[in-house]
Phi, psi and omega in degrees: 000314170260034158260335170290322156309303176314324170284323195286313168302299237270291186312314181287350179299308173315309165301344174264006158074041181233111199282314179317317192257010151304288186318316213284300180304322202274326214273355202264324173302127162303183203280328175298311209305319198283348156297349191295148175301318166304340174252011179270348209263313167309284179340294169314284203298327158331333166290304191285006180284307163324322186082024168238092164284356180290325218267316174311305138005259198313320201262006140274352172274319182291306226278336160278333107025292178268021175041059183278327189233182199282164168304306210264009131288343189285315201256005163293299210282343177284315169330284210305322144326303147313293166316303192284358186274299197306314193282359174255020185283139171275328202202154190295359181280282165019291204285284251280321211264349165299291195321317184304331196247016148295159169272135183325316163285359170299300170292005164239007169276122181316317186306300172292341175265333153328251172351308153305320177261002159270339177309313188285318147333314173307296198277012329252078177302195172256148188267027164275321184274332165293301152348280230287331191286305199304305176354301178296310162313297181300339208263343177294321174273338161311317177267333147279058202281350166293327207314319215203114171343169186289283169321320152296315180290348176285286203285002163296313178292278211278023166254332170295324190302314203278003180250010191312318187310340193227038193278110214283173172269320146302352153297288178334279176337303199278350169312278219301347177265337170281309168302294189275007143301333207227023195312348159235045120291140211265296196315319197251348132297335156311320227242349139301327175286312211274003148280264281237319184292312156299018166219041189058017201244087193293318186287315149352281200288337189275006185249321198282347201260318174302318191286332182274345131324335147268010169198037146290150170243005174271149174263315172303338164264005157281317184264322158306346169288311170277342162297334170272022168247324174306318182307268170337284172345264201311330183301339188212051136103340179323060201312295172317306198274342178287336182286338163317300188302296195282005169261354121287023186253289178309335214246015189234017176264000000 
């Protein structure tokens, strides 16, 4: 009785949106009690009303553990947890040292290493460690190409687009094997041309950017596609076909 109390005080704390005397109330439990799932369930939301997401985190992870929510609300709620742990990173060691002390399936949700590796882009990690984040994602999508949502698989290219200048030779490779494996995704002919340009290899890339340009379904990877095909136009005096690119170009912005 008196733990049902103690949970019960824990809980109207909560309804008065005072997180402190949640905690306070909870922390009075023994130790099996306060594992139970309804104060495991008080915890979270204390947390995440506190704004302690590591602690919200944790107490969401025991509560999937105790197959308290479905695997894929369970794995909603940790994502989404995560995530707001990654954006709150200041600077790329910070983020490095969140990422590290994820959990391994954690760190295999696509969505969430996405997400990561554009942050460490943000805060301007290397783009060897982006890759490196990414890898798994991408390996995935290569054995699954259905695997990632429309959107996600858009921010999948374009955290790989942004490390292209410093782009490694087994990088290269799995662009160029994935793209011709895959010979009508647009997206990773994109992200093939957009390789091949940055390595001087102009005609390539003006064959792979064109054919991906006519069938992007993104408009922001369209128009880039035709602004670096106006560029080509123009690198080698073709006047006509570079004002066609920028005018298509202009019209998907």
């Amino acid at each position: 009785m008196r733990e049902g109390a103690q949970l019960r005080a824990a809980q109207w704390a909560l309804d008065d949106r005072d997180a402190g005397a949640a905690f306070e109330r909870l922390a009075t439990l023994p130790q099996g009690a306060a594992r139970r799932t309804l104060a495991l369930r008080i915890k979270l939301k204390a947390a995440r009303l506190a704004q302690q997401t590591q602690e919200a985190l944790d107490t969401a992870r025991l509560l999937g553990k105790h197959r308290a929510f479905s695997p894929s609300a369970a794995q909603s709620i940790v994502r989404g947890l995560a995530m707001e742990l990654i954006d709150s990173a200041r600077d790329g060691a910070q983020l490095e040292q969140i990422w590290r002390a994820l959990e391994g399936p954690e760190r295999n949700m696509p969505e969430l290493a996405i997400h990561a590796a554009q942050r460490l882009v943000a805060l301007g990690g290397t783009t060897t460690e982006v890759r490196a984040w990414l890898l798994p994602v991408w390996e995935l999508v290569l054995e699954l190409p259905d695997a990632l949502a429309e959107q996600h698989a858009l921010k999948l290219v374009r955290a790989l687009e942004a490390g292209l200048d410093a782009l490694d030779v087994p990088w290269l490779a799995r662009i160029e094997a994935a793209q011709q494996a895959n010979p009508r995704d647009a997206r990773l002919q994109y992200l093939a041309g957009m390789a091949c340009l940055k390595r001087q290899l102009w005609g390539k890339a003006r064959q792979l950017l064109t054919q991906a340009a006519e069938q992007l379904g993104d408009a922001g990877l369209r128009a880039s596609a035709w602004r670096h095909l106006a560029e080509l136009a123009e690198q080698r005096g073709d006047d006509g076909a570079a004002a066609s690119a920028w005018k298509k170009s202009a019209l998907d912005r």
